[in-house]
C-alpha positions as CSV (number, residue, x, y, z in Angstrom):
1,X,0.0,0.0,0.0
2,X,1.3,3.4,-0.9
3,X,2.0,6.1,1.9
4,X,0.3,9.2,1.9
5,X,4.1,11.2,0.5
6,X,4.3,8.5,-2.3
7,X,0.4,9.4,-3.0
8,X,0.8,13.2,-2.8
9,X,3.8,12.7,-4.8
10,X,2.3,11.2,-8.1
11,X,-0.5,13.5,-7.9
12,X,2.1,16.4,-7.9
13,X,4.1,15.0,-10.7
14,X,0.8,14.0,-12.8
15,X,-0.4,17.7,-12.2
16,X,2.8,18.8,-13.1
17,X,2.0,17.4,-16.9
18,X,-1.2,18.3,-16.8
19,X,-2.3,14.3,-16.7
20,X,-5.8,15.1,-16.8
21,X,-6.4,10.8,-16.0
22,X,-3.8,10.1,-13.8
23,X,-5.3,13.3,-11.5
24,X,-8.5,11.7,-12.1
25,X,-7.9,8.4,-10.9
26,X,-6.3,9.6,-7.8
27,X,-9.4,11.9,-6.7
28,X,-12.1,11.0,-4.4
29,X,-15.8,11.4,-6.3
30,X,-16.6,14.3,-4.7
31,X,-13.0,16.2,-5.1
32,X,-13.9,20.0,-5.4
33,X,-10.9,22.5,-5.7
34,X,-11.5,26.0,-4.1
35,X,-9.6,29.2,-6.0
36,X,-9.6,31.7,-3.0
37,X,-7.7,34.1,-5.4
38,X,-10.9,34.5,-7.2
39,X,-13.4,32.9,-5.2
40,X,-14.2,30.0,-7.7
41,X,-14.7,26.4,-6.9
42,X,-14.4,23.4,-9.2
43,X,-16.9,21.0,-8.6
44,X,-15.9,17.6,-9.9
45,X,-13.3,15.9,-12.0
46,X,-15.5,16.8,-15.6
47,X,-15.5,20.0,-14.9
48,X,-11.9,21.0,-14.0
49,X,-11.3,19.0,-17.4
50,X,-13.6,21.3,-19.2
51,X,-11.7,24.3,-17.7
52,X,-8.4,23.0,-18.9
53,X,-9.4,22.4,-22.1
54,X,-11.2,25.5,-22.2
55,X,-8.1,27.5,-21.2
56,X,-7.8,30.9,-23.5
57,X,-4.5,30.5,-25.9
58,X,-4.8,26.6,-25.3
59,X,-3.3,24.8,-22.4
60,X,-1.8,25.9,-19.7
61,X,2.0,25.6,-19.6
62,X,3.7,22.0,-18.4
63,X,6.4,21.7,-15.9
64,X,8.1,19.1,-14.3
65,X,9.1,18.7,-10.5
66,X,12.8,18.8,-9.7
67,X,14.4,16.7,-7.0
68,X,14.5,19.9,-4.6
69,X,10.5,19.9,-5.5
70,X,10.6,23.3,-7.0
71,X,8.4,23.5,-10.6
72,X,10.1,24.3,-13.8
73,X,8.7,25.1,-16.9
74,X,8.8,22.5,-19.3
């Protein structure tokens, strides 16, 4: 059985490349995601794929995890 790190770990790194069904997978059904920046919430794996693949000018940009588990662009 994976431990939580190892968990939050491949969710980081599949968010990372935008791995719209690796994020998936690892979501409970009722996953929301709060924006506080702009006061949005996602409700629901579908629609945070619609967003993405919504996003003006095409996807957002890619980046990778480094060992020191700062994000580059990519």
């Amino acid at each position: 059985m994976p431990t939580n790190q190892e968990i939050a770990s491949a969710y980081a790194e599949a968010a990372a490349r935008l791995d719209l069904e690796a994020m998936a997978r690892m979501r409970h059904p009722d996953w929301q995601a709060r924006w506080p920046q702009s006061g949005e919430r996602v409700v629901g794996t579908d629609n945070y794929r619609r967003i993405v693949e919504s996003y003006p000018g095409g996807h957002p940009p890619r980046t990778s995890i480094a060992s020191s588990g700062r994000r580059t662009a990519g």
